[in-house]
GUFI-524283 format. One record per atom (N, C-alpha, C, CB): residue number from 1; atom name; x, y, z. Coordinates in nm, 4 decimals. Glycine has a CB too. Example, Ala and Ser with C-alpha at 12.3 -4.5 7.8 and 13.67 -1.06 7.14 Angstrom:
KOLFI rolo gudren       xx       yy       zz
KOLFI    1      N   1.3190  -0.5690   0.7800
KOLFI    1     CA   1.2300  -0.4500   0.7800
KOLFI    1      C   1.3200  -0.3300   0.7800
KOLFI    1     CB   1.1308  -0.4473   0.9046
KOLFI    2      N   1.2850  -0.2250   0.7080
KOLFI    2     CA   1.3670  -0.1060   0.7140
KOLFI    2      C   1.2900   0.0030   0.7870
KOLFI    2     CB   1.4084  -0.0598   0.5725
end
This chain:
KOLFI rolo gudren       xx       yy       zz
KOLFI    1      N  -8.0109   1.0171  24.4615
KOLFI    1     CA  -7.9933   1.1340  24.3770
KOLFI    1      C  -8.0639   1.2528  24.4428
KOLFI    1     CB  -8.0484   1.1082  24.2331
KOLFI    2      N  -8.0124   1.3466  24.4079
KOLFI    2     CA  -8.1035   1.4730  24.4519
KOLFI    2      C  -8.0661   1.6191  24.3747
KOLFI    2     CB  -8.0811   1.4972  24.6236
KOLFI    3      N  -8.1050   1.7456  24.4192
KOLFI    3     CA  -8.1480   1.8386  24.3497
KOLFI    3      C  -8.0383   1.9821  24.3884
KOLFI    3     CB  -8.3109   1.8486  24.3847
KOLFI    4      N  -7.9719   1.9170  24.4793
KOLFI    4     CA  -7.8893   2.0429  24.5335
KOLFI    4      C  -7.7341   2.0549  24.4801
KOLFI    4     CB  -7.8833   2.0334  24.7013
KOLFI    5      N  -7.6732   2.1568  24.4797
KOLFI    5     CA  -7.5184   2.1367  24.3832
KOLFI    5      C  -7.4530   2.0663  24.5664
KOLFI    5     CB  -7.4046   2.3653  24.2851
KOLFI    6      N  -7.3730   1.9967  24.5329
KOLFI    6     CA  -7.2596   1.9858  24.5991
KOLFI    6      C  -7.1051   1.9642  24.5822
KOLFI    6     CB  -7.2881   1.9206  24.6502
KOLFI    7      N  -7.0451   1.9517  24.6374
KOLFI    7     CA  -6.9073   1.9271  24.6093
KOLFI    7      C  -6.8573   1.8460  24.4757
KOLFI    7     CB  -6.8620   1.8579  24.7234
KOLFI    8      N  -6.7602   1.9330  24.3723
KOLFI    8     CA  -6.7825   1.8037  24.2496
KOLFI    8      C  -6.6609   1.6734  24.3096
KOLFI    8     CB  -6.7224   1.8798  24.0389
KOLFI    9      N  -6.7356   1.5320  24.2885
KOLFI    9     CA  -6.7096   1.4355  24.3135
KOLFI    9      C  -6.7787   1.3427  24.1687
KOLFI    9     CB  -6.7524   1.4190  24.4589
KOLFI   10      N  -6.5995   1.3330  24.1402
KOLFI   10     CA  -6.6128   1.2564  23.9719
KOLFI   10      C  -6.6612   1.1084  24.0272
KOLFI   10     CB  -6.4243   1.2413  23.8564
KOLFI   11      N  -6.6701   1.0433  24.1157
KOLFI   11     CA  -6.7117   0.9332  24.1564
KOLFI   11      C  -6.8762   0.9204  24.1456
KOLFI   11     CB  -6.6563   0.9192  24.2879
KOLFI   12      N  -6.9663   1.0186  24.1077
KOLFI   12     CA  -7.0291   1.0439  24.1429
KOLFI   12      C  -7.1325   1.0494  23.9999
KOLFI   12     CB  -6.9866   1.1289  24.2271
KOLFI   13      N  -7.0823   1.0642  23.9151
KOLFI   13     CA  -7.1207   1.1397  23.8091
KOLFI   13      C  -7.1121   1.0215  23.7095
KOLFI   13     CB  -7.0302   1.2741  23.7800
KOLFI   14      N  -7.2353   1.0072  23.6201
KOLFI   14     CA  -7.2313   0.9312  23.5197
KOLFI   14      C  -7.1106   0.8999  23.3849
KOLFI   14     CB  -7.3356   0.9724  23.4830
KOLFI   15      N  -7.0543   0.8131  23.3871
KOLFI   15     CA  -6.9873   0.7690  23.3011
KOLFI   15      C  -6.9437   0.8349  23.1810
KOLFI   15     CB  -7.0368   0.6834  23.2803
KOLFI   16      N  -7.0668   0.8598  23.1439
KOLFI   16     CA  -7.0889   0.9809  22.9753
KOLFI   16      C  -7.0385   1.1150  23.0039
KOLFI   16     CB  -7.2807   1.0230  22.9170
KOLFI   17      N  -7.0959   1.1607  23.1529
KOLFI   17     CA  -7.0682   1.3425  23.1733
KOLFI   17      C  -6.8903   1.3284  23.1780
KOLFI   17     CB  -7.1553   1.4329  23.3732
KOLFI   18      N  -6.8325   1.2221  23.2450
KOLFI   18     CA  -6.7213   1.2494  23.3130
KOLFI   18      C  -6.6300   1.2304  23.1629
KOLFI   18     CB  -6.6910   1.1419  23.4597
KOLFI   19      N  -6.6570   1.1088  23.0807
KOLFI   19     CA  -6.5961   1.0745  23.0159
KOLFI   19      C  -6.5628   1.2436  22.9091
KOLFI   19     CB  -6.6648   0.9383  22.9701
KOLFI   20      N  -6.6819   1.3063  22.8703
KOLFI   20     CA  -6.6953   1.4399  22.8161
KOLFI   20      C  -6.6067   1.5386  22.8699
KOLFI   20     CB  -6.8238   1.4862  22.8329
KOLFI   21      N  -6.6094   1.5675  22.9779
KOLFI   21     CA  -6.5724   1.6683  23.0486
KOLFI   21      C  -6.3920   1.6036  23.0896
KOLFI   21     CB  -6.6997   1.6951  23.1865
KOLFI   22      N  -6.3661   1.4840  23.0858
KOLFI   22     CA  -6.2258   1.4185  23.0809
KOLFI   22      C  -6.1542   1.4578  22.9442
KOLFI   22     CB  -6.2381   1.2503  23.0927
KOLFI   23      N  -6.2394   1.4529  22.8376
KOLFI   23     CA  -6.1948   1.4737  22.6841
KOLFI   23      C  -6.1866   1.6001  22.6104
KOLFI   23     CB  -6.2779   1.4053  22.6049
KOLFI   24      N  -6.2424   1.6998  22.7554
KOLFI   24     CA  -6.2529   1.7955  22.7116
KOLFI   24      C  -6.1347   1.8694  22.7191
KOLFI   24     CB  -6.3459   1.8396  22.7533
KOLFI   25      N  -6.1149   1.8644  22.8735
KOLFI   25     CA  -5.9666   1.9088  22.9039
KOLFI   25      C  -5.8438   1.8521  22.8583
KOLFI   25     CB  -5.9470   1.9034  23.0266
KOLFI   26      N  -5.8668   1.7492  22.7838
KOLFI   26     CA  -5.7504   1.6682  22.7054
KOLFI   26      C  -5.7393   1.7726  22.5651
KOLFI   26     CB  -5.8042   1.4758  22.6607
KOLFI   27      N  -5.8389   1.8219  22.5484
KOLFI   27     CA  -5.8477   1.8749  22.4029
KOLFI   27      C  -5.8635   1.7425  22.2923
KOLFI   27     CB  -5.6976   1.9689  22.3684
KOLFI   28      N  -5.9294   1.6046  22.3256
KOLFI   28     CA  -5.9680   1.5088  22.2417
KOLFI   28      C  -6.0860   1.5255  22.1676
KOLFI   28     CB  -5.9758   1.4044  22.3038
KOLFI   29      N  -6.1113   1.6373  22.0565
KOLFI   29     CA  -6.2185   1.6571  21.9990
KOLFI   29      C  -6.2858   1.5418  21.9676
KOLFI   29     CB  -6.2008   1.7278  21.9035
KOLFI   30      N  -6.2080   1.4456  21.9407
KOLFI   30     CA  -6.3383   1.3414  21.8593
KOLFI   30      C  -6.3528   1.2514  21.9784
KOLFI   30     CB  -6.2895   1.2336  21.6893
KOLFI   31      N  -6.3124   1.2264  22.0723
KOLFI   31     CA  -6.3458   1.1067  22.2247
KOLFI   31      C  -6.4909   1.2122  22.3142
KOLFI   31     CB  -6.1302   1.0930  22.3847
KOLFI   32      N  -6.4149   1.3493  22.3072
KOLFI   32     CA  -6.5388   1.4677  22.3673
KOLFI   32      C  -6.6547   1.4472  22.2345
KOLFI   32     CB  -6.4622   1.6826  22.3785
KOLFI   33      N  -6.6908   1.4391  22.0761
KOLFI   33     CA  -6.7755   1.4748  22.0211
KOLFI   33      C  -6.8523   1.3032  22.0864
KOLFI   33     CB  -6.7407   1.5310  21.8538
KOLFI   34      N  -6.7344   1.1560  22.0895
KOLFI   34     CA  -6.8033   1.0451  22.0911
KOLFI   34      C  -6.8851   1.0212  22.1743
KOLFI   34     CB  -6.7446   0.9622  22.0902
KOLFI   35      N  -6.8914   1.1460  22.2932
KOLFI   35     CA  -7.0052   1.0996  22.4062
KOLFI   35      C  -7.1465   1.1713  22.3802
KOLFI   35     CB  -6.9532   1.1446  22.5703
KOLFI   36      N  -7.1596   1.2349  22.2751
KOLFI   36     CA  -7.2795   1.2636  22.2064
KOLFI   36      C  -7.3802   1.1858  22.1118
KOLFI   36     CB  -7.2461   1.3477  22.1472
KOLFI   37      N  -7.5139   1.1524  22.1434
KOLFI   37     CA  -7.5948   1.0640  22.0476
KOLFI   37      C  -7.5939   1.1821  21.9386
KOLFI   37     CB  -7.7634   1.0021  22.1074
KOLFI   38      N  -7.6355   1.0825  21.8359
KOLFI   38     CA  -7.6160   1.1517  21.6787
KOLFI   38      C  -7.7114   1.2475  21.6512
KOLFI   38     CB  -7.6301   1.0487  21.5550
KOLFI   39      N  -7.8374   1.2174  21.7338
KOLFI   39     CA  -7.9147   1.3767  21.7296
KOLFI   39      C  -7.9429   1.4570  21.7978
KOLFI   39     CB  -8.0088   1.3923  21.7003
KOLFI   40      N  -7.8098   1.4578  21.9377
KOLFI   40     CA  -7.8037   1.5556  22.0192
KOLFI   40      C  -7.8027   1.6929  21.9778
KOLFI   40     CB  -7.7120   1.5349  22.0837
KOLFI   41      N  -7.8488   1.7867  22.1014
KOLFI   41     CA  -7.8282   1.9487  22.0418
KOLFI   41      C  -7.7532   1.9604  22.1532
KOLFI   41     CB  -7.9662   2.0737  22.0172
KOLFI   42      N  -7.6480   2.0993  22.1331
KOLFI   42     CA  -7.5721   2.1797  22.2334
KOLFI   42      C  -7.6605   2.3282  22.2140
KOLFI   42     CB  -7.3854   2.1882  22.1938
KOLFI   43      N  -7.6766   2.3562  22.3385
KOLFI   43     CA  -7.6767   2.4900  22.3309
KOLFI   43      C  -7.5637   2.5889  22.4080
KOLFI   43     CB  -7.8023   2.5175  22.3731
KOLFI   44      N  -7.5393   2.7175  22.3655
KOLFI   44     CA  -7.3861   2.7314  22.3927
KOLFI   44      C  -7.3758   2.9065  22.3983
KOLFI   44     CB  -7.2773   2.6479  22.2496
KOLFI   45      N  -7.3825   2.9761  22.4504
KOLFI   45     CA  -7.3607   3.1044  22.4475
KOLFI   45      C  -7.4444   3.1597  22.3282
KOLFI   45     CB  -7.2148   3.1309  22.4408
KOLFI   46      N  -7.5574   3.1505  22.3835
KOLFI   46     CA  -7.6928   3.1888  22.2644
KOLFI   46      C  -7.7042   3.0853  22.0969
KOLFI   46     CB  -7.6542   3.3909  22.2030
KOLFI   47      N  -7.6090   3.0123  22.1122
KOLFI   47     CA  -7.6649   2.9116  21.9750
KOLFI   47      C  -7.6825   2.8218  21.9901
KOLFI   47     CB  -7.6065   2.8839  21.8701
KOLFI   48      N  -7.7321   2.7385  21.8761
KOLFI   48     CA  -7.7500   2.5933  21.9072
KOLFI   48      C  -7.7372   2.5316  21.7986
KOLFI   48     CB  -7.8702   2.5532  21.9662
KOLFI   49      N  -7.6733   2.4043  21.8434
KOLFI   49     CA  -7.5673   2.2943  21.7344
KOLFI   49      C  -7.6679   2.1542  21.7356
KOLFI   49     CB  -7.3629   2.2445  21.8231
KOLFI   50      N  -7.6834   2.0727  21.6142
KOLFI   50     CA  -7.7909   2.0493  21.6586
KOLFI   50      C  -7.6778   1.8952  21.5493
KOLFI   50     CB  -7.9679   2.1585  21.6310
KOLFI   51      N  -7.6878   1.7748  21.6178
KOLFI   51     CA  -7.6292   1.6797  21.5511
KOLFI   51      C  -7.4956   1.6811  21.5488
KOLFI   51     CB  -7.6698   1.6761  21.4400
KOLFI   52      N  -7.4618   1.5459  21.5146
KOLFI   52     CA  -7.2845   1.5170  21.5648
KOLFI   52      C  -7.2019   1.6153  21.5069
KOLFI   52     CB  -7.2095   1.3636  21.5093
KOLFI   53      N  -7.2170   1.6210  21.3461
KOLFI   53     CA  -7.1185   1.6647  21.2942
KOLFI   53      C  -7.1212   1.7895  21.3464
KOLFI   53     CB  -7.1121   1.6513  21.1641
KOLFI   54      N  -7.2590   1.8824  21.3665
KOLFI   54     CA  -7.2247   2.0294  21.4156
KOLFI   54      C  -7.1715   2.0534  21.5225
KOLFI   54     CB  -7.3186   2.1061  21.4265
KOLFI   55      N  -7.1802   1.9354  21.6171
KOLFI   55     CA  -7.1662   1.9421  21.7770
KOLFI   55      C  -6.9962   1.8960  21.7356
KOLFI   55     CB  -7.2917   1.8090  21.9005
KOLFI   56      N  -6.9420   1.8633  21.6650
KOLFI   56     CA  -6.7959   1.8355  21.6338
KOLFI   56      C  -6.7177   1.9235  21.6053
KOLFI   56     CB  -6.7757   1.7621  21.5438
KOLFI   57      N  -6.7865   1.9940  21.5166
KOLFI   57     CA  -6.7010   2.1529  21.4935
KOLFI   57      C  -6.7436   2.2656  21.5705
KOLFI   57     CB  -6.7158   2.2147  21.3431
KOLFI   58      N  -6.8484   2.2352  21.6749
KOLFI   58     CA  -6.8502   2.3699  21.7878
KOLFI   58      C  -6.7615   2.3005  21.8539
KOLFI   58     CB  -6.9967   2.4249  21.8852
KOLFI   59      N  -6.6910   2.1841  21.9160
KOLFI   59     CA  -6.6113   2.1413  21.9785
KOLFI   59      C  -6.4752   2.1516  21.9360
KOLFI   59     CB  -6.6464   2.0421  21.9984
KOLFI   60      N  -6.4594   2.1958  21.8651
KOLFI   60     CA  -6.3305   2.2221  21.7842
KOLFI   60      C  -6.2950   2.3751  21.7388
KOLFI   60     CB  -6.3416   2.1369  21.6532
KOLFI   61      N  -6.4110   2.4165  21.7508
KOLFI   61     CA  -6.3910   2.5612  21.7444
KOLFI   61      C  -6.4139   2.6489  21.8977
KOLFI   61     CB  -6.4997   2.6130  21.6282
KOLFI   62      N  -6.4586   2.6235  21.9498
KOLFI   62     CA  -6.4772   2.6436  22.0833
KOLFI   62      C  -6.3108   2.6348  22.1813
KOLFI   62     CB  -6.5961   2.5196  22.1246
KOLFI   63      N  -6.2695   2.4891  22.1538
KOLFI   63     CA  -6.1220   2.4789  22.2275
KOLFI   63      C  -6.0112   2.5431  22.1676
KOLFI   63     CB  -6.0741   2.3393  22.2399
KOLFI   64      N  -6.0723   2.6379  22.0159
KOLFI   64     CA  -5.9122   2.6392  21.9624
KOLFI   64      C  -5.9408   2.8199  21.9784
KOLFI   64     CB  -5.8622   2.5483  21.7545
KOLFI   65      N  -6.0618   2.8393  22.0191
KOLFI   65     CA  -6.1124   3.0147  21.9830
KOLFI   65      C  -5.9963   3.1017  22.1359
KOLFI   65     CB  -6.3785   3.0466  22.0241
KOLFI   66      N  -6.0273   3.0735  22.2741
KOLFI   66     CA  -5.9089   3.0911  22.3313
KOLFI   66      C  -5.8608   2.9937  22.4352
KOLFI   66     CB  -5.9107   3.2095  22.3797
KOLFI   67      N  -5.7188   3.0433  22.5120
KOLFI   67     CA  -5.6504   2.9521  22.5842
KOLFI   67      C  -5.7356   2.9668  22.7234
KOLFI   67     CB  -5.4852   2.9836  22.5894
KOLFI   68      N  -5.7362   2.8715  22.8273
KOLFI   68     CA  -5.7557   2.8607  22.8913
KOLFI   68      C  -5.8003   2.7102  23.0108
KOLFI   68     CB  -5.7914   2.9390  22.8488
KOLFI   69      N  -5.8236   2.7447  23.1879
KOLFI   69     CA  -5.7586   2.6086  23.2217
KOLFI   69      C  -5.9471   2.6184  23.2964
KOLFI   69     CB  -5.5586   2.5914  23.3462
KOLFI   70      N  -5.9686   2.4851  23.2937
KOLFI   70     CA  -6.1313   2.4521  23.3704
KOLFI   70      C  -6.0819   2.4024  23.5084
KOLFI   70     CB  -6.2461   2.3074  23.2827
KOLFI   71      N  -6.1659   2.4461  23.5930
KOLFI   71     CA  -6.1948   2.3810  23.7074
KOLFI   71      C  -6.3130   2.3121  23.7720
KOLFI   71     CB  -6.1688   2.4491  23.7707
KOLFI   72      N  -6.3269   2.2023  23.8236
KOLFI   72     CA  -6.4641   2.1742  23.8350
KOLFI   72      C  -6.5727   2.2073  23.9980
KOLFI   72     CB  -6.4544   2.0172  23.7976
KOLFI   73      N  -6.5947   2.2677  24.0172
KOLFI   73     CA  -6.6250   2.3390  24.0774
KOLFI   73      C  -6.7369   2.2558  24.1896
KOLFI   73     CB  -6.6574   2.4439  23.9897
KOLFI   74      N  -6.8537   2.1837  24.1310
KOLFI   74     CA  -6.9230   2.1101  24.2122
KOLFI   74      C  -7.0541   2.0289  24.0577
KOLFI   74     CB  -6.9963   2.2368  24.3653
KOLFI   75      N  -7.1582   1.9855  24.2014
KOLFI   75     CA  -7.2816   1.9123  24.0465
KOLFI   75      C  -7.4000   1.9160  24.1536
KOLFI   75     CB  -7.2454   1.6849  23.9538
KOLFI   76      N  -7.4640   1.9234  24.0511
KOLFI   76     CA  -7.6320   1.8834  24.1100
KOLFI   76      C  -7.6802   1.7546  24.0119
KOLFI   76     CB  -7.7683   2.0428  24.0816
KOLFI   77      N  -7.7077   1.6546  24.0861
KOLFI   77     CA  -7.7660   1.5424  24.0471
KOLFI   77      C  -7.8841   1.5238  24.0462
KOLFI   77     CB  -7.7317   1.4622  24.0963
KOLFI   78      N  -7.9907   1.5807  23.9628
KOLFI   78     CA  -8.1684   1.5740  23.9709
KOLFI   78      C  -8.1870   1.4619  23.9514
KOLFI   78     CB  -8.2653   1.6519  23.8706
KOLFI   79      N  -8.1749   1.3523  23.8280
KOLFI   79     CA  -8.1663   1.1907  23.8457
KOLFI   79      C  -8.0870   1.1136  23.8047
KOLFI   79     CB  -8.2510   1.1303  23.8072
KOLFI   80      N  -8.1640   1.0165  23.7365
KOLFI   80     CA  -8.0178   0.9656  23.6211
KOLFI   80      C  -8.0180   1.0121  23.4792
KOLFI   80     CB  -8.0080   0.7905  23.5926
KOLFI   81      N  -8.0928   1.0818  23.4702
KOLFI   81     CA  -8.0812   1.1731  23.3168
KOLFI   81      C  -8.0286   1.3069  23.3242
KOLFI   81     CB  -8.2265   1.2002  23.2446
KOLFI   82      N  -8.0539   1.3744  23.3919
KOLFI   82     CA  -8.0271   1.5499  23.4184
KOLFI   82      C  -7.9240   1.5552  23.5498
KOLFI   82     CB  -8.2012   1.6512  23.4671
KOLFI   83      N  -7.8118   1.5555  23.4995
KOLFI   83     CA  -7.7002   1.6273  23.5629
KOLFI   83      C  -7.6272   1.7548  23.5604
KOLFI   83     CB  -7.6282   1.5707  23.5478
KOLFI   84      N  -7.5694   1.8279  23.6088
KOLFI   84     CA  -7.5939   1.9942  23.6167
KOLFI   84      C  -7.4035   1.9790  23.6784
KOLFI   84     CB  -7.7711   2.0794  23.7701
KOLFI   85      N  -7.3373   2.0150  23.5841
KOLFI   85     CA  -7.1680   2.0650  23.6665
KOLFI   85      C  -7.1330   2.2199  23.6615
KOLFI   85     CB  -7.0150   1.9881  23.5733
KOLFI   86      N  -7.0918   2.2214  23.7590
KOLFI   86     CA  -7.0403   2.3829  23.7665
KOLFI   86      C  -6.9110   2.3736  23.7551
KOLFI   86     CB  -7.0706   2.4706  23.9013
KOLFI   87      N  -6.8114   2.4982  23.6603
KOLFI   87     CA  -6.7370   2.4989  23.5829
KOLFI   87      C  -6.6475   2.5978  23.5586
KOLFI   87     CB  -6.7878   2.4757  23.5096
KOLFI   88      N  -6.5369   2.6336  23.6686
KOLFI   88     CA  -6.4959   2.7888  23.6515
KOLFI   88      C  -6.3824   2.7342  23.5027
KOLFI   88     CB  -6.3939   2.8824  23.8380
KOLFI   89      N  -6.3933   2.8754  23.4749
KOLFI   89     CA  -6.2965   2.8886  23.2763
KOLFI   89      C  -6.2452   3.0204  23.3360
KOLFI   89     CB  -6.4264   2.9179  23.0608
KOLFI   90      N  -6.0554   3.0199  23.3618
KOLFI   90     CA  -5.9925   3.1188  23.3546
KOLFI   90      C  -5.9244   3.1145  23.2290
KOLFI   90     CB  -5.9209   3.1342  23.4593
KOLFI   91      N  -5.9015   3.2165  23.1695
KOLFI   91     CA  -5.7743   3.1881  23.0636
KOLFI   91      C  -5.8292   3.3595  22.9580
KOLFI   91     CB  -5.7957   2.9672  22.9427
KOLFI   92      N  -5.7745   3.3409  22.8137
KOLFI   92     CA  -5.7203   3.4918  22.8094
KOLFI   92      C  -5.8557   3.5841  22.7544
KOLFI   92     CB  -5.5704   3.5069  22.6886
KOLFI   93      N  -5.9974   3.4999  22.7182
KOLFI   93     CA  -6.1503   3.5309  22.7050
KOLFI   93      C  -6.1832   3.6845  22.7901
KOLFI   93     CB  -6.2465   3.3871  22.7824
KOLFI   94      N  -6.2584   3.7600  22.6820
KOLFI   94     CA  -6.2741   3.8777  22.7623
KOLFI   94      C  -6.3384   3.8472  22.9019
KOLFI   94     CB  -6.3582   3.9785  22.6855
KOLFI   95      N  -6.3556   3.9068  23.0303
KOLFI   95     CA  -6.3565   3.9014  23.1625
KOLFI   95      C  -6.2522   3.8428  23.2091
KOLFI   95     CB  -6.4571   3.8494  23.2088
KOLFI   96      N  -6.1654   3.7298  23.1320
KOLFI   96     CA  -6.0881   3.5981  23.2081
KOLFI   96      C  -6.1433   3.5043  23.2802
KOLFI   96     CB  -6.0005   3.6309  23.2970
KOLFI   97      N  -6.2614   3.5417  23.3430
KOLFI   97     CA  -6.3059   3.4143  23.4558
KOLFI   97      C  -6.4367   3.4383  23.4451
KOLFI   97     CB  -6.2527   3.4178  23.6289
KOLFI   98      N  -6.4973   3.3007  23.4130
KOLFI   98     CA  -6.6784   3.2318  23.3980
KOLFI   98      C  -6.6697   3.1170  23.5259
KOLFI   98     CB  -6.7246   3.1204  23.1958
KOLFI   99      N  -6.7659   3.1598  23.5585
KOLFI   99     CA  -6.8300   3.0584  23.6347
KOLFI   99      C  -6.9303   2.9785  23.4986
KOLFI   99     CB  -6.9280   3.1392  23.7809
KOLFI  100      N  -6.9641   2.8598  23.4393
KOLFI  100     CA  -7.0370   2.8132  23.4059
KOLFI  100      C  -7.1175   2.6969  23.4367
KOLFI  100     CB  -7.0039   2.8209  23.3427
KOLFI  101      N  -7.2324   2.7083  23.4146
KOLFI  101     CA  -7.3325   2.5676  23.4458
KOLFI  101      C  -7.3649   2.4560  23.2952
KOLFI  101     CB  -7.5157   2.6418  23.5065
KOLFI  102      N  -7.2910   2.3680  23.3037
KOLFI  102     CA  -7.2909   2.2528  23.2168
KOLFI  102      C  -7.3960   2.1459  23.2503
KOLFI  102     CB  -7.1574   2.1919  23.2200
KOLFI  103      N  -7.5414   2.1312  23.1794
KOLFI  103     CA  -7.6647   2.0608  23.2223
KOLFI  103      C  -7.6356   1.9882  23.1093
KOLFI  103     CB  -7.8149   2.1339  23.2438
KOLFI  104      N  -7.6285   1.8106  23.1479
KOLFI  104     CA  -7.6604   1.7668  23.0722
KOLFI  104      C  -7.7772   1.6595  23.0820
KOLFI  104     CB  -7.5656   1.7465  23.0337
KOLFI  105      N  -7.8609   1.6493  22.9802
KOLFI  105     CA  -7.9779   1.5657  22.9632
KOLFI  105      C  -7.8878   1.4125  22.9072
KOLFI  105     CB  -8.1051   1.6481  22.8354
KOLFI  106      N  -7.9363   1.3338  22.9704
KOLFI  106     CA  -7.8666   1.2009  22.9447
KOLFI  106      C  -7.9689   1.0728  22.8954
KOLFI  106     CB  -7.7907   1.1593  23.0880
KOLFI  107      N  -7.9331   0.9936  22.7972
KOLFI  107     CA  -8.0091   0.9048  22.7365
KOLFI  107      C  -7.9217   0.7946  22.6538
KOLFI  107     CB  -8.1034   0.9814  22.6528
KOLFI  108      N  -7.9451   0.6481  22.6834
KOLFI  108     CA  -7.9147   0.5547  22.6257
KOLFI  108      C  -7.7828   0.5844  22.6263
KOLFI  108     CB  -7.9785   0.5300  22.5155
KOLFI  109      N  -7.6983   0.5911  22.7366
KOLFI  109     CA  -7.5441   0.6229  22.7943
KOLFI  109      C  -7.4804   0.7273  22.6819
KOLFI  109     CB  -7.4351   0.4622  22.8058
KOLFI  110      N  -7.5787   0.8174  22.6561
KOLFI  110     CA  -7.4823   0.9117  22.5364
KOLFI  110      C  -7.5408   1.0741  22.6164
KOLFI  110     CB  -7.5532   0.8816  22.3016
KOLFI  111      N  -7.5095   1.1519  22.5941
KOLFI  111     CA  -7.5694   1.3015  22.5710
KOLFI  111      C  -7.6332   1.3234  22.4705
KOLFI  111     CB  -7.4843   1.4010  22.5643
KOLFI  112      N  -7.7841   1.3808  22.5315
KOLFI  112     CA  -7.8858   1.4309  22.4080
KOLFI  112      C  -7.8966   1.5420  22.4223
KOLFI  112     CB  -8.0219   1.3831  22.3928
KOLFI  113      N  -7.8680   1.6358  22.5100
KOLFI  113     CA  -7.8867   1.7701  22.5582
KOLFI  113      C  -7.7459   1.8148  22.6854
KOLFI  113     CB  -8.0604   1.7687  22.6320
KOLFI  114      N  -7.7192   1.9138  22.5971
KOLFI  114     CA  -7.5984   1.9735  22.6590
KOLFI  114      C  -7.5964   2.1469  22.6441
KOLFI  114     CB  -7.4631   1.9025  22.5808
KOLFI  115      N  -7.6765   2.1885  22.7716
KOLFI  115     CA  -7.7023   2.3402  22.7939
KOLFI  115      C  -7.5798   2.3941  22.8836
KOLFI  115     CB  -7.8555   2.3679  22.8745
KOLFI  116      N  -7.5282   2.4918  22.8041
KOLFI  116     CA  -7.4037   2.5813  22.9024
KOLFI  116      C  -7.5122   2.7207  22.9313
KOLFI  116     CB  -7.2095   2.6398  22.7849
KOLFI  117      N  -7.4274   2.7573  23.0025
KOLFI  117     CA  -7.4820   2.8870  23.0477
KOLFI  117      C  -7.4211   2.9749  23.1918
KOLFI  117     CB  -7.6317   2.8513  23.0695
KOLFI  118      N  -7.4492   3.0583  23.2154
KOLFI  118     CA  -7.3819   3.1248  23.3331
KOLFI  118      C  -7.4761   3.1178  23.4520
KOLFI  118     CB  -7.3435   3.2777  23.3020
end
């Protein structure tokens, strides 16, 4: 493991992140909320969702607020808990195009911490 982003390689990446980020782009709200432990928090463009059910309806409100297609861009692997994906979002969102950083804190094969940010 180590600390630097490199090339994203889903081979690479824990089970939980991929399975999330697979369910995401499916638009499978409840397979994307199932890779969350029950007292995970999201934090998300200045808020924070704190437990399944809230982390279910920012996931549902989040994919339906606008259109748009993800690309995965690369990851930094710090260990087996803290994984870091980078995340371009084009689609019809004021600017059109984010680069984002998706950190997730990982525990007992679920997500306990899931920080977005730019």
């Amino acid at each position: 493991m180590n600390g630097t982003f490199t090339d994203y390689d889903a081979d690479r990446l824990p089970r939980v992140v991929l399975s999330y980020l697979d369910a995401r782009d499916r638009k499978d709200h409840a397979e994307a909320a199932g890779t969350f432990a029950p007292d995970a928090t999201v934090l998300d463009d200045g808020h924070t969702y704190e437990g399944i059910d809230t982390i279910r309806a920012w996931i549902r409100n989040a994919s339906s607020e606008y259109t748009f297609t993800s690309t995965r861009l690369g990851q930094q692997i710090t260990d087996e808990e803290t994984v870091t994906v980078r995340i371009r979002l084009d689609g019809d969102f004021p600017g059109g195009t984010v680069v984002l950083r998706h950190q997730f804190q990982l525990g007992d094969d679920a997500i306990r911490r899931l920080t977005i940010a730019i």
